[in-house]
N, C-alpha and C positions, 0 to 999 in steps of 0.2 A: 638549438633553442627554437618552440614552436612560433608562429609570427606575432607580431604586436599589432596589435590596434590603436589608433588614433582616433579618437573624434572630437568632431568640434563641439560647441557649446556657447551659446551668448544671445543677446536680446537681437529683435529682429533686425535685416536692416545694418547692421554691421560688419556687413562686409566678411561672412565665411567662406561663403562660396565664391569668391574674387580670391579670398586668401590659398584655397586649394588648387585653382584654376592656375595660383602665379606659383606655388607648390609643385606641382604636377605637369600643369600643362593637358589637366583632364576636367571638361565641363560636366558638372553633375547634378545638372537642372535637367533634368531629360524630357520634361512636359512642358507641351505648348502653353500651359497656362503658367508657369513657372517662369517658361521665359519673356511670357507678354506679362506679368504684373512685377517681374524683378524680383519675388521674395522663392522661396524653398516651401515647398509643402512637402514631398515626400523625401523620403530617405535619398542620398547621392552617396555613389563610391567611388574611390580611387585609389591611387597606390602610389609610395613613393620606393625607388631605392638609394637607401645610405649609402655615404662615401666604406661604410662600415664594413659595407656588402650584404647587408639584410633589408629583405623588402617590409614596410609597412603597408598595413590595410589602413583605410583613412574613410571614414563615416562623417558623411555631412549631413547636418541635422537642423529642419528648419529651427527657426528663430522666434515665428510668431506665437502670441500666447492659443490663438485657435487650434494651433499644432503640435501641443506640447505632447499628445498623445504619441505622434508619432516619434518627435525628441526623445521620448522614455523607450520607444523600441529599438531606436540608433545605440542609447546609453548603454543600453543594458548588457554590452559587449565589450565595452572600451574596456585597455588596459590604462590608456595614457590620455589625456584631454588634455587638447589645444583651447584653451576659455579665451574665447576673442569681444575684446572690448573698443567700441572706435572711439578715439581718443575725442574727437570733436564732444562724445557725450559722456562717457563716463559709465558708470555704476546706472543702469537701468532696471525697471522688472523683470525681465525675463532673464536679465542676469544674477538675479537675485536667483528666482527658480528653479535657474537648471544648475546652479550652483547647489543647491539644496538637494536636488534632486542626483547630481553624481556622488557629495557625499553618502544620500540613501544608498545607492548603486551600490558604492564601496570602493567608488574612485582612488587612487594614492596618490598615481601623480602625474606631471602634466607641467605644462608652461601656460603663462599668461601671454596674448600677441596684443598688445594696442595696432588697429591697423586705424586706416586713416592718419597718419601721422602728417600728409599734405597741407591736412586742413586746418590745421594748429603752428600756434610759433613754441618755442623749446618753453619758453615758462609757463604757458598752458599743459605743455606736454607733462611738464616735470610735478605739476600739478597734479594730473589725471594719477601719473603713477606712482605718486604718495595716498591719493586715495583710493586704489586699488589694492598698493602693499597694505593699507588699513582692512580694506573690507575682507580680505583673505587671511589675515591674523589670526592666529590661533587654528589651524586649517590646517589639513594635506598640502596648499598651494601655499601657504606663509613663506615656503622659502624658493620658491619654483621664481623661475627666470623671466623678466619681463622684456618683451621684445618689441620693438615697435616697427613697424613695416608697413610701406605702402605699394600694397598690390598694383596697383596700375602701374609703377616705373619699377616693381622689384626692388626696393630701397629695402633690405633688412630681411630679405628671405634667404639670402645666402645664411644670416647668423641665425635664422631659427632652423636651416638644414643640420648648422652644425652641434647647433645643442639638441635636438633631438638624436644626432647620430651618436654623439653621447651618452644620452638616456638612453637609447635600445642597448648599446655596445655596453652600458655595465650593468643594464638588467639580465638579471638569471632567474628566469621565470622556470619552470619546471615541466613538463608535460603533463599533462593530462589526464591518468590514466583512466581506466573505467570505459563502459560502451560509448561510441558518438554519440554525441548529443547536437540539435543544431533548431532555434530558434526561429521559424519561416519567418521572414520581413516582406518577400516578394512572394507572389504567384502570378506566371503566367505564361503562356503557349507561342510558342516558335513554329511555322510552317515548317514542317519538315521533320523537325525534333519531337511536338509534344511537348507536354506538362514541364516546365522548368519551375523551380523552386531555390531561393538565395537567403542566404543568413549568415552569421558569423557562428563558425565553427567551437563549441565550447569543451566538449570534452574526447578522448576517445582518436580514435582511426576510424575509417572506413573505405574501402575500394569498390571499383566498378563490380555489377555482378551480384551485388548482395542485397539483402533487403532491408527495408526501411519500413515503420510501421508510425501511422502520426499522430499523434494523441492530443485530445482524449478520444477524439471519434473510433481510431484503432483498426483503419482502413492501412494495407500494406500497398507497396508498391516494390519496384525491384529496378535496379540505380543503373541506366544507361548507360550513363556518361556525367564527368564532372569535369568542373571547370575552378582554378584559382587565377581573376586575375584575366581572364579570359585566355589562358593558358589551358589545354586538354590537359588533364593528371589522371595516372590510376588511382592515385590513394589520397588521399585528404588527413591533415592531423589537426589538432586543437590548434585553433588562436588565428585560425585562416577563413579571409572571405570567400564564402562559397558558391556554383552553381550547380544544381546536381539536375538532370535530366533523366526524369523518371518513364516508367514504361510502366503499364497497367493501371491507369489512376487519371478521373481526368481533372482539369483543374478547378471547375468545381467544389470538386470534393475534397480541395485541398483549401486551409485558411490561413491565413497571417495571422499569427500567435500560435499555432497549432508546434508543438515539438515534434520534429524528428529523430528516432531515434530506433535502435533496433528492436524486433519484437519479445515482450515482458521485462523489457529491460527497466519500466517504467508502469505505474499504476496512475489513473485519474481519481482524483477528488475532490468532493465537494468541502471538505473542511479541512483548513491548514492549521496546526500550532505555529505562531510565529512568536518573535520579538519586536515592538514597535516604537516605536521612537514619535512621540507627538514635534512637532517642528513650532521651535518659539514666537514663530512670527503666526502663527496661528490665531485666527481672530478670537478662539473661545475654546475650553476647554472641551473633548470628545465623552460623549455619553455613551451607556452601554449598547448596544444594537444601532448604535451610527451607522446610517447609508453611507459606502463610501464606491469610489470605483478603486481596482487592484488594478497596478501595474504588474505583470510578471513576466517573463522575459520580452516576448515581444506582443503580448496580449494585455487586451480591456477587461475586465469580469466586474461587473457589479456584484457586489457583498454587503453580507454586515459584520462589522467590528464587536467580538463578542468577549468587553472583559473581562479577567479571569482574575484578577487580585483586588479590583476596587469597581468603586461603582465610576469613575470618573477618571480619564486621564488629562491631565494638563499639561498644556504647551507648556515646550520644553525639557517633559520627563518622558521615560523608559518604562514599558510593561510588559506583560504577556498577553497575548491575545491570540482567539481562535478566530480564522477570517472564516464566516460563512458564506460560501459563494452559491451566486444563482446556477452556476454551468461549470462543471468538473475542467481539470487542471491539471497536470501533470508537474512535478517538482521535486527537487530534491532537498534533505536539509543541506544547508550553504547558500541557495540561492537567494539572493535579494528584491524586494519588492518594493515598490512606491504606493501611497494610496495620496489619492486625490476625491475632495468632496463634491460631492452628486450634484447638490446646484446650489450658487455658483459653483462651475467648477473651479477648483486652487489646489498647486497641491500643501496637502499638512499633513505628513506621515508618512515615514517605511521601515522597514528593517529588516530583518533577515528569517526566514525558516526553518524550522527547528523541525517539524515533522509532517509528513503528510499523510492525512488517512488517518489520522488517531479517532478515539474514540470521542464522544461531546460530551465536554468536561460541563460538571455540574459549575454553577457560581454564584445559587441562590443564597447562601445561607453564609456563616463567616468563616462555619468548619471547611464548609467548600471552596472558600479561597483561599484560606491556611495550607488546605491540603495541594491546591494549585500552584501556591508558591515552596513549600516545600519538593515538591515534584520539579518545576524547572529550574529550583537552586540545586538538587541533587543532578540535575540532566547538565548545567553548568559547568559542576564541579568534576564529571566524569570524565574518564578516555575513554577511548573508543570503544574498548572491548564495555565498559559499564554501557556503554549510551545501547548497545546491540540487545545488554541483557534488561535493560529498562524497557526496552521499546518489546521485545518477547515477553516480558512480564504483564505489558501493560494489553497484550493480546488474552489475559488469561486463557480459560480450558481449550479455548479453539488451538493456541499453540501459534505458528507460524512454520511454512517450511522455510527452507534456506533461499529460496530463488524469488519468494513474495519480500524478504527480510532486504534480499540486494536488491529490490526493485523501489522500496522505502525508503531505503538509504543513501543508493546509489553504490555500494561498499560491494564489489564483484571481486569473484574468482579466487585467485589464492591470496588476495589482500582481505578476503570473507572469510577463508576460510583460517588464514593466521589468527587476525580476530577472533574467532568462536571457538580457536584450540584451547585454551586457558579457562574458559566458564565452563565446557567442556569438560575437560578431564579433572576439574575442582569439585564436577555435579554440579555447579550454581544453574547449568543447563541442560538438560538430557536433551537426547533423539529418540522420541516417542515413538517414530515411524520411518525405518531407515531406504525405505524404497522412495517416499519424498523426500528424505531430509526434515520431518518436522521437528520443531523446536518447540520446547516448553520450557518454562524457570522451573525453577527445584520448588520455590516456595509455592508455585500457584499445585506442582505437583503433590505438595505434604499436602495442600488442606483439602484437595481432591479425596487424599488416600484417608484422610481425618475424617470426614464426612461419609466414607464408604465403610468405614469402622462405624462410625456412630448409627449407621441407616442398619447396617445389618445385626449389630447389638440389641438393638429396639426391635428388632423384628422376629429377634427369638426371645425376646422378653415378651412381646404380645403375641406368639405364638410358639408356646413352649414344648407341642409335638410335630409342630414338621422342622427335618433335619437339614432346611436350608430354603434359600430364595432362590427364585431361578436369575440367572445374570440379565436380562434384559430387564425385569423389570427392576433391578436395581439400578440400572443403567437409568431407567425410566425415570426415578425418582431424584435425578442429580440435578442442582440448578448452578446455573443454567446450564442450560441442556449439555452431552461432551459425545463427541462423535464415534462412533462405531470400532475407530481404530486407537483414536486415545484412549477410550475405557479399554480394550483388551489390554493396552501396553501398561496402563500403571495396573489393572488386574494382575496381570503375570505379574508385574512385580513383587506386590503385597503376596502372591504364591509363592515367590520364589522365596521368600526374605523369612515365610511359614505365619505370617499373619493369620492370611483367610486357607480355607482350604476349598476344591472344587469338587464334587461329586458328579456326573454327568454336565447337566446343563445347570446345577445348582452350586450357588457358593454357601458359607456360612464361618465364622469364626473357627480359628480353627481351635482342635478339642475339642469346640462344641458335639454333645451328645443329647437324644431325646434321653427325658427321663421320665419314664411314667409314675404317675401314684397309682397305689393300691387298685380304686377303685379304673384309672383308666388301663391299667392292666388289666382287670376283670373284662373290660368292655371291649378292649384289642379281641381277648381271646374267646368270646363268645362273635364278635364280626367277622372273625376270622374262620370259625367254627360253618356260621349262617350259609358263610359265602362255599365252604369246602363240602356242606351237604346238600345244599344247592347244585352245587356241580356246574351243567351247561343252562340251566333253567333258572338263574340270582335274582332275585327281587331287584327294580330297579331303585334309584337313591332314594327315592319320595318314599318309596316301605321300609327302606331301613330305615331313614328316619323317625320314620311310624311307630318303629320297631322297640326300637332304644329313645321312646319318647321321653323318657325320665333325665336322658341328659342334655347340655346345650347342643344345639345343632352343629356350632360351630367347632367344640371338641370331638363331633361324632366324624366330620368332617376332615379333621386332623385324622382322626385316627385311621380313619381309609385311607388317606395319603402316607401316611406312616407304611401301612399293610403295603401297599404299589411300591412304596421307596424301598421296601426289606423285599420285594419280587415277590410276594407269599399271594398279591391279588393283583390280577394285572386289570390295568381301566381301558376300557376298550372309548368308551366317548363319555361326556360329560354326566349321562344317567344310568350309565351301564357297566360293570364291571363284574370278572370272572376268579375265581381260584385259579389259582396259576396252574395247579397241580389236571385241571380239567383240561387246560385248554390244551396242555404239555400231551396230555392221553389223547385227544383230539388232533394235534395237529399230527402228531405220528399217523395214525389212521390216516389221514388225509395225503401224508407222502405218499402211503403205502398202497393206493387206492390209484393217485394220478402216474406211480411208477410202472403200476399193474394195468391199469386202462389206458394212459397214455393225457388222459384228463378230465377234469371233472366241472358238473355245472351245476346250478342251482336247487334243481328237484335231487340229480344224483345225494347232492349232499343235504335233503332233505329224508330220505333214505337212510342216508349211513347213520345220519343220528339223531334222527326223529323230532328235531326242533321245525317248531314254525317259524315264520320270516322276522317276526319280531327278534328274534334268538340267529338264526343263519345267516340275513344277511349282513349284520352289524362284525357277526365272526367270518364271514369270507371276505369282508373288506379290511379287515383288523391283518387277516392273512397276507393281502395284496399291502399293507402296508408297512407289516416288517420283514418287506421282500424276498416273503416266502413260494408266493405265486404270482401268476400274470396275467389278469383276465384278458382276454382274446374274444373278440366279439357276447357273447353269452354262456362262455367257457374258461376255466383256467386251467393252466401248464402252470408245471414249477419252472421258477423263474434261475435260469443259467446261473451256476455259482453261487 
């Protein structure tokens, strides 16, 4: 079973850090300003072990409301909270807070400790813990164990060892799987060592040797040495406090909130789909684009709160929301969040992540929130493998490969690839590009291949003599845009399947055929004619057009194109084309001349065929370019093979 967490939670001033000190026997005020004003500002750790035989990790976490930032990065780890209430007082603010705030978390469960119990007589006492068992009602903690204890003589720390040994010994937590993940709380430098970095370990393994990459900045480092516990380890598993001693990285460049994790196991963003929970004690209802601050694991981010179903949410109720942050993020869906308002700060909201990196959902209009709540009531109702082909679907033409898909999700390896077997071999997903792994949904794929039908249908409707479009520019014509490998891949397909057909570098319907009328038959066969007594000497485009003034430009045009497509005229550049049949008598000579001389240059073959430069050098380049020869300084050799 991987370790549990403990941490504490309660108003300032209460007595947490006496309660772990009489726990433990480990002071976790570590600053001289901590220990000259008596309260907690930053994080404390420690560690117990159960008669059970399992160690717990134990997170102490200031009390005052100044501090609540750093209280939300202690939370953000616990399996198990100790809520400590001193009995002289009772139910405080800040016990109100961080009570609100571990339900956000997604706390389950935990014991209540009244300490101070010195300071009180039993019907005081019995008092307090009638109105505790009230303000916990209907709660995770409604049925949790109320303990009363005073740290300074140890009165009642024996019965909170034993019910917490209890609580680990019948929890069956699960491991972890997926890459390590691990939260920075700490940073900072040891003579000797270098860059150390501490958090509670959330997901995954990792050992000495490997590397770490920390996000969002996305700067790597490579893992000296770890430590659980202030115990050397090679390996590290989920649910354990950590120190890793990194090499290549200085501490600078390292922050508190930044995630640890291995490289691309994880992407940064600036916008989260979440679920939000407004909290009822909330002075006023939350409006759309609310400043708020993000708690997310152990980071601050200022955002805006970007409704996605109504224009207002109200303490008390549940919505969807996209968080816009000012400075990218790293996250997974599961993870949970707090938000707390910008000024005054309080907190009023959090709840959980549903995606990160999505697209920005529209929410002006009512269809666009219609469509928002039917989209996260289908993302609700899905398993796993739905929620993989939602999130690929909702990538349309770009696709997704498989390694950005598990860096979205957090869903690796062969738990990724079980998942995608089933859409997969249904077709609800194809592999567009099997050397990434790209993924496309079938439906963004139909209407891809729908629109590539309809552009090329129109396109031999308005032009009814050429025998195809060339594939780039139909590429060119798709919106929004689709990348170079996804069009070949759904191309082949619509070839394979006898849709479209390819000719060279052109496609077109397939069967499609030119059909001439009468009269542009007449007009093929005298261009045809023009260009065949012509020989090496053709009128360039601007005369024929001159030529065949009687008809539109644009069918005279076609019909050249047509002559090139059937090989009968070949086009050497944009204003220049030859009879095929000339150039065929032409280039033979020209073998037969650089096999006999060894090679030939520009006057030579003003010689062999009495054209001027206008006419020679367009065809000894036309040469060099269907790697017939090879100019060589002011010379050309036939080109090897």
């Amino acid at each position: 079973m991987r370790e549990i967490i403990l941490g504490t939670a309660g108003h300032v001033d209460h007595g947490k850090t006496s309660l772990i000190r009489a726990l433990t026997g480990i002071e976790t005020d570590r600053l001289k300003e901590e220990r000259e004003r008596g309260i907690t500002i930053e994080l404390g750790f420690a560690h117990l072990d159960l008669p059970c035989g399992h160690r717990i990790g134990i997170v102490d976490v200031p009390g005052h409301e100044k501090f609540i930032r750093n209280m939300v990065a202690g939370a953000a780890g616990m399996d198990l909270v100790a809520f400590v209430i001193a009995a002289d007082e009772g139910i405080m603010p800040q016990t109100v807070e961080h009570f609100e705030i571990c339900r956000l978390l997604g706390v389950r469960d935990g014991l209540i400790v009244l300490t101070k119990k010195d300071t009180v007589d039993q019907e005081w006492l019995d008092m307090v813990s009638e109105e505790v068992r009230d303000f916990f009602s209907n709660s995770f903690l409604a049925e949790a164990p109320i303990v009363p204890v005073d740290s300074l003589t140890g009165q009642g720390i024996d019965e909170m060892v034993r019910l917490l040994d209890a609580k680990v010994a019948a929890l069956s937590f699960q491991e972890e799987f997926g890459p390590f993940r691990m939260a920075v709380d700490r940073v900072f430098s040891m003579k000797g060592f270098g860059t150390v970095i501490t958090g509670t370990s959330l997901s995954g393994r990792i050992e000495t040797g490997a590397e770490l990459m920390f996000y969002p900045g996305g700067l790597t480092a490579k893992i000296r040495g770890i430590q659980v516990h202030g115990q050397d380890v090679e390996l590290v598993e989920a649910g354990h406090r950590t120190a890793i001693n990194l090499q290549g990285i200085e501490k600078d460049q390292i922050h508190r909130g930044d995630m640890a994790a291995p490289p691309g196991s994880m992407i940064a963003a600036t916008i989260l789909d979440a679920e939000c929970h407004c909290l009822g004690s909330t002075p006023k209802e939350l409006k759309n684009r609310t400043q708020v601050r993000v708690h997310l694991g152990t980071r601050e981010i200022v955002g805006r709160l970007q409704l996605l179903e109504s224009e207002t949410l109200i303490p008390g109720e549940t919505t969807h929301v996209q968080l816009i942050l000012q400075e990218p993020v790293a996250a997974w869906p599961g993870d949970r969040y707090v938000i707390r308002s910008y000024s005054p700060i309080t907190t009023i909201g959090g709840g959980v992540i549903l995606n990160s990196g999505p697209r920005k959902r529209k929410r002006t209009l009512e269809r666009d929130r219609e469509a928002n709540r039917t989209h996260f009531a289908e993302l609700a109702a899905a398993d796993s493998e739905c929620r993989l082909l939602l999130l690929v679907e909702e990538a349309g033409t770009k696709g997704m490969t498989a390694d950005h898909l598990a860096a979205r999700t957090g869903v690796f390896s062969k738990k990724l690839k079980k998942q995608l077997q089933h859409p997969i071999s249904t077709g609800a997903l194809l592999v567009i590009d099997s050397d990434s792994q790209r993924l496309m949904a079938a439906s963004v794929a139909e209407a891809l291949n729908r629109r590539m039908v309809e552009l090329l249908t129109a396109f031999h409707g308005a032009n009814p003599l050429k025998p195809g479009l060339a594939k780039e520019e139909l590429r060119s014509q798709l919106r929004p845009a689709v990348e170079q490998k996804v069009f070949q891949a759904l191309l082949a397909g619509l070839i394979r399947k006898g849709v479209i057909d390819q000719e060279g570098a052109d496609v077109k319907i397939s069967g499609h055929t030119v059909t001439l009328q009468v009269d542009e038959q007449e007009m093929e066969q005298k261009i045809e004619a023009l260009y065949r007594q012509a020989a090496l000497t053709p009128p360039n485009l601007k005369e024929v057009l001159a030529a065949f003034g009687e008809f539109p430009e644009k069918h005279i045009r076609q019909v050249i194109d047509l002559l090139v497509g059937k090989g009968q005229v070949i086009k050497i550049n944009e204003s220049l084309c030859f009879h095929a049949q000339a150039v065929q008598s032409l280039q033979e000579e020209v073998v037969a001349v650089i096999r006999r001389e060894g090679e030939i240059d520009a006057q030579r073959f003003k010689e062999l065929t009495g054209l001027t430069r206008k006419f020679s050098i367009p065809l000894l380049e036309y040469f060099d370019k269907i790697k017939l020869t090879i100019r060589i300084d002011d010379k050309r050799v036939l080109r090897k093979g």
